[in-house]
Backbone as JSON Lines, residues from 0, in Angstrom:
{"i":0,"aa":"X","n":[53.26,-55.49,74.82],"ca":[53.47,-55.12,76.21],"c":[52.14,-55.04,76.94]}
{"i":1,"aa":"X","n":[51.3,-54.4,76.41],"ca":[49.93,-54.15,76.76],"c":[48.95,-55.52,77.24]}
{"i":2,"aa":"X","n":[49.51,-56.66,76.07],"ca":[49.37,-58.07,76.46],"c":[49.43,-58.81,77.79]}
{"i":3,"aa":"X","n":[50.6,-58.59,78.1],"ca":[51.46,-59.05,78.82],"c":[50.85,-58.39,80.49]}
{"i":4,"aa":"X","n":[50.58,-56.63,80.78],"ca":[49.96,-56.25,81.87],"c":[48.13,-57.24,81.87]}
{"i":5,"aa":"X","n":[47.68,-57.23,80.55],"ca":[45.89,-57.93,80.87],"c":[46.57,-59.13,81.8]}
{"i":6,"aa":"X","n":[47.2,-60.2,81.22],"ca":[47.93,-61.27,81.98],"c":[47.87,-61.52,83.04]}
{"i":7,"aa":"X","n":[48.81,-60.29,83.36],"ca":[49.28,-60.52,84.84],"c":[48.14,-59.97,85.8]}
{"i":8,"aa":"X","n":[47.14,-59.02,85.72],"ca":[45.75,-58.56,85.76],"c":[45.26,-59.87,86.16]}
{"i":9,"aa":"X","n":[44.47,-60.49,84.49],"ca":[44.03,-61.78,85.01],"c":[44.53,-62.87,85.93]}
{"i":10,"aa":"X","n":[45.56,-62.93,86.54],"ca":[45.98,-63.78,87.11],"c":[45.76,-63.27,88.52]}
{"i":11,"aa":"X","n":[46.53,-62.14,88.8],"ca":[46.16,-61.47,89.98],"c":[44.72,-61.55,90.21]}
{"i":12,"aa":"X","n":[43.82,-61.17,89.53],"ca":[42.48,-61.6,89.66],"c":[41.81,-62.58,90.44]}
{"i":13,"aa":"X","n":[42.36,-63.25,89.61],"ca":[42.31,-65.25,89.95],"c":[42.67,-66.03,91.2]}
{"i":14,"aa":"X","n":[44.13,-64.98,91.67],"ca":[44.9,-65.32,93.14],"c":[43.94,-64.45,94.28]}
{"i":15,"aa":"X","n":[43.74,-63.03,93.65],"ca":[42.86,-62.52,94.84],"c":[41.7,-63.52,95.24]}
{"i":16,"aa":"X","n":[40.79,-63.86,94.41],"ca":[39.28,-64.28,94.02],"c":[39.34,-66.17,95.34]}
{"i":17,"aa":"X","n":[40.84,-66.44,94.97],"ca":[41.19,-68.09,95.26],"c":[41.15,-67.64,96.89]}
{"i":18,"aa":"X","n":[42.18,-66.59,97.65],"ca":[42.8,-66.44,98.53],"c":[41.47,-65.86,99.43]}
{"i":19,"aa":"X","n":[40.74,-64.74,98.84],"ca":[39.88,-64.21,99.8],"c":[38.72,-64.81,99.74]}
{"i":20,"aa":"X","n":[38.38,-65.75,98.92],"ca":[36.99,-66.84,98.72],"c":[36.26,-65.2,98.31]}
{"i":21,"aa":"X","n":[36.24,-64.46,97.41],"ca":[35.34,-63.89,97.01],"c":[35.26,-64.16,95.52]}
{"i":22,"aa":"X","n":[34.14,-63.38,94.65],"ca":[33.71,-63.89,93.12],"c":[34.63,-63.24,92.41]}
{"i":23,"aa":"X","n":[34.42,-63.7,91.21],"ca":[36.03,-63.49,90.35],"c":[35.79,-61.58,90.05]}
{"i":24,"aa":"X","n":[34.42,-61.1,90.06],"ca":[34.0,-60.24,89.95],"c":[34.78,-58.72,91.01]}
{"i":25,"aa":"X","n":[34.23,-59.3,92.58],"ca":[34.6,-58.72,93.51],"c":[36.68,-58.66,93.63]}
{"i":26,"aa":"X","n":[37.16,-59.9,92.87],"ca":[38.48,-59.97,92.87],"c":[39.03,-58.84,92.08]}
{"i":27,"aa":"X","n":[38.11,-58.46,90.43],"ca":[38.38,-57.76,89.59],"c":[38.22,-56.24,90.17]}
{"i":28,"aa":"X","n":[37.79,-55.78,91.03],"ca":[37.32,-54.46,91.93],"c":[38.45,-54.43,92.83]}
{"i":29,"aa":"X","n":[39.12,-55.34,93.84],"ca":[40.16,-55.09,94.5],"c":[41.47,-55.29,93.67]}
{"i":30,"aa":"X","n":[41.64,-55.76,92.71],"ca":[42.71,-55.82,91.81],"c":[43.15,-54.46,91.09]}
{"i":31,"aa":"X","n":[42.01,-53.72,90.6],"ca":[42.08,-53.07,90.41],"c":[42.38,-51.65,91.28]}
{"i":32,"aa":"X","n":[41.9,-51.74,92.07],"ca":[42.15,-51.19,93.51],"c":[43.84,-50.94,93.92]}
{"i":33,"aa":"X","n":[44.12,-51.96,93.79],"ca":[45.67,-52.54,94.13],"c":[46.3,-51.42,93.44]}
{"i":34,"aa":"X","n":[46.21,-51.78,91.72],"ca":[47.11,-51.25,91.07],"c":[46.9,-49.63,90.89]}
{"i":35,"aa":"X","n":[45.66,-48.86,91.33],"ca":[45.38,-47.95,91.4],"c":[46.82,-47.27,92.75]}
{"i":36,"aa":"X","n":[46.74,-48.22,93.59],"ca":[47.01,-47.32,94.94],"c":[48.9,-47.87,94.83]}
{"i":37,"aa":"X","n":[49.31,-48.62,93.91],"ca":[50.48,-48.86,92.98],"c":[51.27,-47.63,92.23]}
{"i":38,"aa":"X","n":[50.35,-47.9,91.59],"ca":[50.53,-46.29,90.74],"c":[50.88,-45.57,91.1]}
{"i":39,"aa":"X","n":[50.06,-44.86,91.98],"ca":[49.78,-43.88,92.65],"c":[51.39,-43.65,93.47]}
{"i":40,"aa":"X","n":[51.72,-44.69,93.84],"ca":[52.97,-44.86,94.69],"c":[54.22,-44.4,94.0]}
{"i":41,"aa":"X","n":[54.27,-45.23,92.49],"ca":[55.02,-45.2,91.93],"c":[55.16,-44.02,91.33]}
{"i":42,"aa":"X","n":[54.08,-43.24,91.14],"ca":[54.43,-41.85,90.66],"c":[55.23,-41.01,91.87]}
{"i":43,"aa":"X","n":[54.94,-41.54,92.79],"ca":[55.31,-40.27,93.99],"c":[56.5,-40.56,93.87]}
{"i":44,"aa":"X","n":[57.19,-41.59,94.08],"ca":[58.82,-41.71,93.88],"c":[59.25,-41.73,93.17]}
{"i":45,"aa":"X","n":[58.88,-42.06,91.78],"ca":[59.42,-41.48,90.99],"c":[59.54,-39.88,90.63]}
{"i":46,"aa":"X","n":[58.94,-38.83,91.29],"ca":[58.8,-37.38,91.27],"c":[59.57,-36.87,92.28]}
{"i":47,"aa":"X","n":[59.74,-38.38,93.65],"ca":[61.03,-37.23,94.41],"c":[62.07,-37.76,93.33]}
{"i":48,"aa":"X","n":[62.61,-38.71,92.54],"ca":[63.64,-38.86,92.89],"c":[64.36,-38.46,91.59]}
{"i":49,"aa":"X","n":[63.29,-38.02,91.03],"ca":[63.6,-36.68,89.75],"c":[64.13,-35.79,90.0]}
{"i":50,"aa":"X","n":[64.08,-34.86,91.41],"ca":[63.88,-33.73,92.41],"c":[65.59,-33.79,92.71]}
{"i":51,"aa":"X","n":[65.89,-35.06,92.96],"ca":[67.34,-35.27,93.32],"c":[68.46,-35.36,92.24]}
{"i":52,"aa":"X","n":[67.96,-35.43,90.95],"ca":[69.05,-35.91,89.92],"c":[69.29,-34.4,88.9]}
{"i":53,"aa":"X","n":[71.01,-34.18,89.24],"ca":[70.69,-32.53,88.05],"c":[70.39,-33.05,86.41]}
{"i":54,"aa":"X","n":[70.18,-32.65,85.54],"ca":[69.64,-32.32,84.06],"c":[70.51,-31.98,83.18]}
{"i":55,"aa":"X","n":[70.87,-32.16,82.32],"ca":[71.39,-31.3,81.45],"c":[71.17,-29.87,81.33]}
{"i":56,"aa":"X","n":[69.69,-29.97,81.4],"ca":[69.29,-28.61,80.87],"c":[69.88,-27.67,82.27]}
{"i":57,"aa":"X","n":[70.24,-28.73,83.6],"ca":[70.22,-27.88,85.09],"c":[71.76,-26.83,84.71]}
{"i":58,"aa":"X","n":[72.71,-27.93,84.21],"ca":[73.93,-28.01,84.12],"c":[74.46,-26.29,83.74]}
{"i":59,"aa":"X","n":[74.24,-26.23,82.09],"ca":[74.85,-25.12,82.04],"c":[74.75,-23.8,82.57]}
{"i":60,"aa":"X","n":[73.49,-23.87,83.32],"ca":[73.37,-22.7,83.86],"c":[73.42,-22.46,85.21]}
{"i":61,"aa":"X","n":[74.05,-23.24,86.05],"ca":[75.25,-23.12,87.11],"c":[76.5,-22.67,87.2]}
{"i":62,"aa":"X","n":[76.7,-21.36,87.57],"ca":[78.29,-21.51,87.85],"c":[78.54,-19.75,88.77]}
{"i":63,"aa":"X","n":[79.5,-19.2,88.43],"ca":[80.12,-17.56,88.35],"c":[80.33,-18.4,90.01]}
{"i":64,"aa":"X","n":[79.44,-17.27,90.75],"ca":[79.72,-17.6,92.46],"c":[79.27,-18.77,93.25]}
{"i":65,"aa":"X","n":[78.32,-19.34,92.35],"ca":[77.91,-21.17,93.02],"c":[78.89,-22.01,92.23]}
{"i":66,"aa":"X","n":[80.15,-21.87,92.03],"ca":[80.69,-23.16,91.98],"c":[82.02,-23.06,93.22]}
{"i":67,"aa":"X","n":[82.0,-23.99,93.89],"ca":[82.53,-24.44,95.08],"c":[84.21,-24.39,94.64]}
{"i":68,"aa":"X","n":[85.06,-23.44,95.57],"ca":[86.59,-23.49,95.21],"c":[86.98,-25.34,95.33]}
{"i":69,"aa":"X","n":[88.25,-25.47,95.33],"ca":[88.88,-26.61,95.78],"c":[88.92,-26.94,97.6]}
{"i":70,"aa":"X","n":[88.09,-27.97,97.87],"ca":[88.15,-28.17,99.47],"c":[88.53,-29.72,99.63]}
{"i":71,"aa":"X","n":[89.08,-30.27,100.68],"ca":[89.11,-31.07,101.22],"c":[87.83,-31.91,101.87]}
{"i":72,"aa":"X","n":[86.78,-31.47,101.74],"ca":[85.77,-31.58,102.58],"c":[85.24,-32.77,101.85]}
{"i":73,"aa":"X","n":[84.88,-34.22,102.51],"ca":[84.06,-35.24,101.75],"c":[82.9,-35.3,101.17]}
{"i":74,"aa":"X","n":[82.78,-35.88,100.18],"ca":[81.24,-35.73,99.25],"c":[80.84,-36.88,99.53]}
{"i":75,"aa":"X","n":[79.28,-36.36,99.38],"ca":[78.38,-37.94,98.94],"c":[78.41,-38.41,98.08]}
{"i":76,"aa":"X","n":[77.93,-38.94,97.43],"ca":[77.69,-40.54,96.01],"c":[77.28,-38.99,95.4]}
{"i":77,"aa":"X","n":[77.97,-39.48,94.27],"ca":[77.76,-38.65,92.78],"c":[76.59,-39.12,91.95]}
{"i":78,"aa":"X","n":[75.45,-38.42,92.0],"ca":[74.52,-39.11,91.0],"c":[74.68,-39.67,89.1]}
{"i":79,"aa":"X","n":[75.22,-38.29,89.34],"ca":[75.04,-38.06,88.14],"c":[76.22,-36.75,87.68]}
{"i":80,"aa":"X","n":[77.34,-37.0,86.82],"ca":[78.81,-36.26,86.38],"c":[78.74,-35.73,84.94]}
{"i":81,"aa":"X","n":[78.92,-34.62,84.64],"ca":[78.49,-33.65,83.59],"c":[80.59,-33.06,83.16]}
{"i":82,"aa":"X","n":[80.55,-33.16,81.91],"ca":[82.24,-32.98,81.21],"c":[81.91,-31.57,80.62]}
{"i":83,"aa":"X","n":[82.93,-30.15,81.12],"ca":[82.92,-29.67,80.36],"c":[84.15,-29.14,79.58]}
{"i":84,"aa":"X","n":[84.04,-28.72,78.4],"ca":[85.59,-28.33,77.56],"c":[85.78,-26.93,77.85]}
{"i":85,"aa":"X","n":[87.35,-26.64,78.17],"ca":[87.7,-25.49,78.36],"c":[88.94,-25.31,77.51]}
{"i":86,"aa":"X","n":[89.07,-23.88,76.99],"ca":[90.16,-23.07,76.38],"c":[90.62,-21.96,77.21]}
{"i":87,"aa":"X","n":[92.09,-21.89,76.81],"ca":[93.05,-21.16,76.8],"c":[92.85,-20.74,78.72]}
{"i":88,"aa":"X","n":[93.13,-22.23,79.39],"ca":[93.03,-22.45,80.32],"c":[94.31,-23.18,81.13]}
{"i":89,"aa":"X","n":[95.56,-22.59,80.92],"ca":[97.08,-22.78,80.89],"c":[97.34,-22.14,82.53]}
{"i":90,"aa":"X","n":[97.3,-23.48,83.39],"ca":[97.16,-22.89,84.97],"c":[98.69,-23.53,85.82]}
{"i":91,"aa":"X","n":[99.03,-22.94,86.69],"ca":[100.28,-23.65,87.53],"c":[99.68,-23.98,89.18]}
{"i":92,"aa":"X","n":[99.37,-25.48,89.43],"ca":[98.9,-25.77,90.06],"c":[99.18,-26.04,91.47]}
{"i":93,"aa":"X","n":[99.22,-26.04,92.74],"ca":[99.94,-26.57,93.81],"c":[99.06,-28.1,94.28]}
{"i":94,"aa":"X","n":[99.51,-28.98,93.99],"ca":[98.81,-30.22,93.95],"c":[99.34,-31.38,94.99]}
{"i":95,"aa":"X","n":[98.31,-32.02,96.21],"ca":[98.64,-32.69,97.06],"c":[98.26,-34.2,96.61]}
{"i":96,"aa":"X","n":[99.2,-35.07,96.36],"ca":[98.96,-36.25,95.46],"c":[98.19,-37.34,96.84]}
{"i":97,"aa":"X","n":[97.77,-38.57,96.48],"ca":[96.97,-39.72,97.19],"c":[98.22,-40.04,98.69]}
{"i":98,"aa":"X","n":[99.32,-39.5,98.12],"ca":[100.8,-39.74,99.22],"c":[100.68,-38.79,100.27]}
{"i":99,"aa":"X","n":[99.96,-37.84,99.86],"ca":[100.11,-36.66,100.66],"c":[101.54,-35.52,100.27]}
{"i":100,"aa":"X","n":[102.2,-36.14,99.19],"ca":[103.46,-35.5,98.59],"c":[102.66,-34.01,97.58]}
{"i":101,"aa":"X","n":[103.24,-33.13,97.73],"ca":[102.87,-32.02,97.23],"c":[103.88,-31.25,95.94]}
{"i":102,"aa":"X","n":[103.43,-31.49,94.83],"ca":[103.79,-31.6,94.02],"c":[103.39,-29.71,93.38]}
{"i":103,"aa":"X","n":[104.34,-28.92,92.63],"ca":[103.65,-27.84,91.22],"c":[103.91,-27.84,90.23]}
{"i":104,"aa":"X","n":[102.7,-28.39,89.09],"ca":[102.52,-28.42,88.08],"c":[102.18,-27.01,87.02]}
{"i":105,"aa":"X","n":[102.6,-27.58,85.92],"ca":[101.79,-26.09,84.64],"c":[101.04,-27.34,83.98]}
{"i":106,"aa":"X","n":[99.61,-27.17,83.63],"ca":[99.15,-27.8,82.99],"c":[98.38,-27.07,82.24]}
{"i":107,"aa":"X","n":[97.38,-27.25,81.13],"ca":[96.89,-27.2,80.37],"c":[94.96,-27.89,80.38]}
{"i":108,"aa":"X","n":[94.74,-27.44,80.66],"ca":[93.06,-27.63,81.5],"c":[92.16,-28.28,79.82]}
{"i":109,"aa":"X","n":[91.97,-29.27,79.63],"ca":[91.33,-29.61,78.22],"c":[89.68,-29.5,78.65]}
{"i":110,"aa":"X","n":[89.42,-30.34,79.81],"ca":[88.13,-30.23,80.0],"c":[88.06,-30.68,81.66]}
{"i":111,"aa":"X","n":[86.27,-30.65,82.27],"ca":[86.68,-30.67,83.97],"c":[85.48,-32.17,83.88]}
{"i":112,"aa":"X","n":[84.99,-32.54,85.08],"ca":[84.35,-33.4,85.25],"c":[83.23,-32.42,86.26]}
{"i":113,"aa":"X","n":[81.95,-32.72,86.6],"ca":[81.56,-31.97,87.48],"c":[80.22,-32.46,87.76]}
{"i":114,"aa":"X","n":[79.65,-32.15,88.66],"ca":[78.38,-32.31,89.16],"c":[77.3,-30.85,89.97]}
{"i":115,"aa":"X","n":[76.16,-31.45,90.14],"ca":[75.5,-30.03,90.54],"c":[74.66,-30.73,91.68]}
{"i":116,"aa":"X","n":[75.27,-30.1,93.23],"ca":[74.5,-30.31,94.61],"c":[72.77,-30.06,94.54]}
{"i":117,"aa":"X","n":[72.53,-30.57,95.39],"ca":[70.45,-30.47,95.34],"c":[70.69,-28.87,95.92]}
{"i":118,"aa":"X","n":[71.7,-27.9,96.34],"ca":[71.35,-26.73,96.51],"c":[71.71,-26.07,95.21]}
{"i":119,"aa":"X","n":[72.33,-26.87,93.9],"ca":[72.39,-25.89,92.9],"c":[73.94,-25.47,93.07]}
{"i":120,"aa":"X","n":[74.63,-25.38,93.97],"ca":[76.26,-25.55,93.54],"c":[76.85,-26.55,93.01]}
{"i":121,"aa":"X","n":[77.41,-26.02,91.96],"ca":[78.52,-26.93,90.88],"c":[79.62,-26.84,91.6]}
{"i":122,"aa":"X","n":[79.86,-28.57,91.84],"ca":[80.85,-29.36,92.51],"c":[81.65,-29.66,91.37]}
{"i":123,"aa":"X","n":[82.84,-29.16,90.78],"ca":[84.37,-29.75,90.59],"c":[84.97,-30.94,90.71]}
{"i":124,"aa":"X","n":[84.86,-32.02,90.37],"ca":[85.36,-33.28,90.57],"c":[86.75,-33.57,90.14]}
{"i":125,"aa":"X","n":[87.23,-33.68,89.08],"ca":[88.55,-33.91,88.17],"c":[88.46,-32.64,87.15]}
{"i":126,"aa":"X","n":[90.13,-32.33,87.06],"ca":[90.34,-31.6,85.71],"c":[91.37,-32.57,85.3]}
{"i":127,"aa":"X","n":[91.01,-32.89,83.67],"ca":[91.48,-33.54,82.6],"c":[92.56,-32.21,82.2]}
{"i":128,"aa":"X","n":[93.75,-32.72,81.96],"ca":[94.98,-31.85,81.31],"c":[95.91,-32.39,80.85]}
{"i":129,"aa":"X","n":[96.31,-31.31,80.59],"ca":[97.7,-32.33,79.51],"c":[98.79,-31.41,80.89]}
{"i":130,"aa":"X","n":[99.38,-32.37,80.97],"ca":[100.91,-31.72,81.98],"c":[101.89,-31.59,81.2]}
{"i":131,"aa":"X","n":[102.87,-30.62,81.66],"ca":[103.97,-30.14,80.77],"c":[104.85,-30.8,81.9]}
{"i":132,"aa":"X","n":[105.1,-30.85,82.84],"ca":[106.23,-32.13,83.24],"c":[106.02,-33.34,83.23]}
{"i":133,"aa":"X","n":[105.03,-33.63,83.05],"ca":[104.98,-35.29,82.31],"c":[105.23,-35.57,80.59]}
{"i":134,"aa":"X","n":[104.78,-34.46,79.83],"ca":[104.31,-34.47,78.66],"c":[103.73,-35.56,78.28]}
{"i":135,"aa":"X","n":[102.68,-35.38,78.73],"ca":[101.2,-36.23,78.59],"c":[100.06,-36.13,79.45]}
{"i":136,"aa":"X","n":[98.89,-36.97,78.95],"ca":[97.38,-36.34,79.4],"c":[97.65,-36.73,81.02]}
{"i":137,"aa":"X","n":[97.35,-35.86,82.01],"ca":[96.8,-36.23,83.44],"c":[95.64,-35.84,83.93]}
{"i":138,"aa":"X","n":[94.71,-36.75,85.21],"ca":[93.76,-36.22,85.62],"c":[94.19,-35.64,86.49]}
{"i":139,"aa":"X","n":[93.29,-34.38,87.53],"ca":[93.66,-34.14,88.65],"c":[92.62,-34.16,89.48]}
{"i":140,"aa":"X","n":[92.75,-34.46,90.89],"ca":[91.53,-35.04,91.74],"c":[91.34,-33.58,91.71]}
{"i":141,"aa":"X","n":[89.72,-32.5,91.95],"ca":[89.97,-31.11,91.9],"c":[90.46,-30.81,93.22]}
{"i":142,"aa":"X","n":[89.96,-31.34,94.18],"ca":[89.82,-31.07,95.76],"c":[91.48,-31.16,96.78]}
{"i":143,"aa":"X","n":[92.32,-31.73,95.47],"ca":[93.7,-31.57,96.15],"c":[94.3,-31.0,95.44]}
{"i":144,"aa":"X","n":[93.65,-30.11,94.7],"ca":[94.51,-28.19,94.48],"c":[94.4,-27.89,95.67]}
{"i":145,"aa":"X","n":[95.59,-27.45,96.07],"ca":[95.68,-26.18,97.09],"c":[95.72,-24.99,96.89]}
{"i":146,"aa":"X","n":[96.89,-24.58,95.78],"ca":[96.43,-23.09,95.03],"c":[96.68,-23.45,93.56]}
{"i":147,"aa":"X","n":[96.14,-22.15,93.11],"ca":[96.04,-22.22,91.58],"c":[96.56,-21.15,91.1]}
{"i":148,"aa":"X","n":[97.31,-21.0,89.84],"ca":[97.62,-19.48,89.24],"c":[97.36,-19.59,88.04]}
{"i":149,"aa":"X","n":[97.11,-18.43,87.14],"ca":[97.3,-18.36,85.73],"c":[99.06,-18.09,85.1]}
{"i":150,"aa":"X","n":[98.82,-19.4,84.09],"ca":[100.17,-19.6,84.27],"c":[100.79,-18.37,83.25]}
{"i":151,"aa":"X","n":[99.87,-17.04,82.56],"ca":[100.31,-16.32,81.15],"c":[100.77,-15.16,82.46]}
{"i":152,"aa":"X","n":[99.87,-14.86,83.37],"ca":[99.88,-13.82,83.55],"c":[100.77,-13.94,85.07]}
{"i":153,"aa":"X","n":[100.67,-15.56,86.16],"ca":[101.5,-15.46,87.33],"c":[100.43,-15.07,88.47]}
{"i":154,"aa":"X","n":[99.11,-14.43,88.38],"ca":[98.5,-14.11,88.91],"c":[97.61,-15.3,90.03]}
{"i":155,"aa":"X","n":[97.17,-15.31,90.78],"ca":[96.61,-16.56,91.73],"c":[95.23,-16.27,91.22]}
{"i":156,"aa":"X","n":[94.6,-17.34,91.16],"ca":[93.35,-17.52,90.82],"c":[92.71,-17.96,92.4]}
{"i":157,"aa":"X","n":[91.56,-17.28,92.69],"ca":[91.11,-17.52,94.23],"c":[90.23,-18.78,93.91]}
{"i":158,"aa":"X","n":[89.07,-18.49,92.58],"ca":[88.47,-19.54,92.61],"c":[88.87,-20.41,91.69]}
{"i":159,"aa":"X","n":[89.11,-21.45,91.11],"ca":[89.73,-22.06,90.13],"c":[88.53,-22.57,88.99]}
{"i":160,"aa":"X","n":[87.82,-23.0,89.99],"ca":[86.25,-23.53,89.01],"c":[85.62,-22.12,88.83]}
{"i":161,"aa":"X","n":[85.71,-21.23,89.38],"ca":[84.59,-20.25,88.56],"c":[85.62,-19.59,87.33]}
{"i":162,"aa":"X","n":[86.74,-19.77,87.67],"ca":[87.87,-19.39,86.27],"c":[87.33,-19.85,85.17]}
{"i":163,"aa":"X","n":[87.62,-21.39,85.8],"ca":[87.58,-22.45,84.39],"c":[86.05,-22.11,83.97]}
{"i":164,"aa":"X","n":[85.1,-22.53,84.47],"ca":[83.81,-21.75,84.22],"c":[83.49,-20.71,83.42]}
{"i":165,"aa":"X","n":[84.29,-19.86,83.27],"ca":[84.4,-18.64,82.07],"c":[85.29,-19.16,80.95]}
{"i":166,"aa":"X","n":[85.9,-20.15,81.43],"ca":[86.2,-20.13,80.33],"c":[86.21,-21.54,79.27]}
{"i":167,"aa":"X","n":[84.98,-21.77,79.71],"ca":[83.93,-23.04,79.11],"c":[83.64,-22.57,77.5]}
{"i":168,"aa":"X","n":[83.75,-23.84,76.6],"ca":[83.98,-23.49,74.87],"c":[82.4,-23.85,74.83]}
């Protein structure tokens, strides 16, 4: 690899030295120059755009009151989507399908899909479940829950992701 940058070096060299009628010498000083103020570039964007992408390491330690209930409200481009597994997470859902038909389910919460905003709130994307009126696996978009309950106890769950959130395996 190391090969391959002298190369392209020497050549650049060669094109500066041809183009500006200066000595192959003076070419080797602005070439170098170049890739200095290159660099230099390439580090900077690459450091914002680190700044923008969450981590693993960001992941698990987001959640309780920064994770966002179920909204209607449109998102931007998802960078980057983080899966987590949940137990004994048996919920009865009020669910508005792509029809706009409003459907209530009992499902069974296996795991969620999720992401983390540049302010550090964990965004909810899909919950993976198994449905008991289908009997079989369904996704659910998160953002067209309307309400949520626990299905042992009947009780309404206000936030649904900071539920499931506790109760991450």
């Amino acid at each position: 690899m190391a090969q391959f940058f002298v190369v392209v070096f020497a050549i650049s060299a060669f094109i500066i030295s041809y183009f500006l009628g200066t000595g192959f010498w003076a070419s080797i000083g602005i070439t170098i120059f170049i890739a200095i103020v290159c660099f230099v570039l390439l580090i900077r964007i690459l450091a914002r755009m680190g700044k923008d992408l969450p981590t693993d390491a960001d992941a698990p330690s987001n959640g309780g009151e920064r994770i966002e209930p179920p909204t209607s409200r449109r998102r931007g481009t998802v960078q980057q989507t983080f899966v987590e597994k949940v137990q004994n997470a048996r919920v009865i859902i009020d669910y508005k399908d792509a029809n706009k038909t409003e459907t209530q389910r009992t499902v069974d919460v296996k795991n969620f899909d999720f992401y983390v905003n540049r302010d550090g709130t964990t965004i909810i994307v899909d919950l993976n479940t198994y449905c008991e009126l289908r009997n079989a696996p369904r996704k659910f978009n998160y953002r067209r829950i309307i309400e949520a309950s626990d299905a042992e106890t009947g009780e309404t769950i206000p936030n649904l992701g900071a539920w499931l959130w506790a109760r991450r395996v």
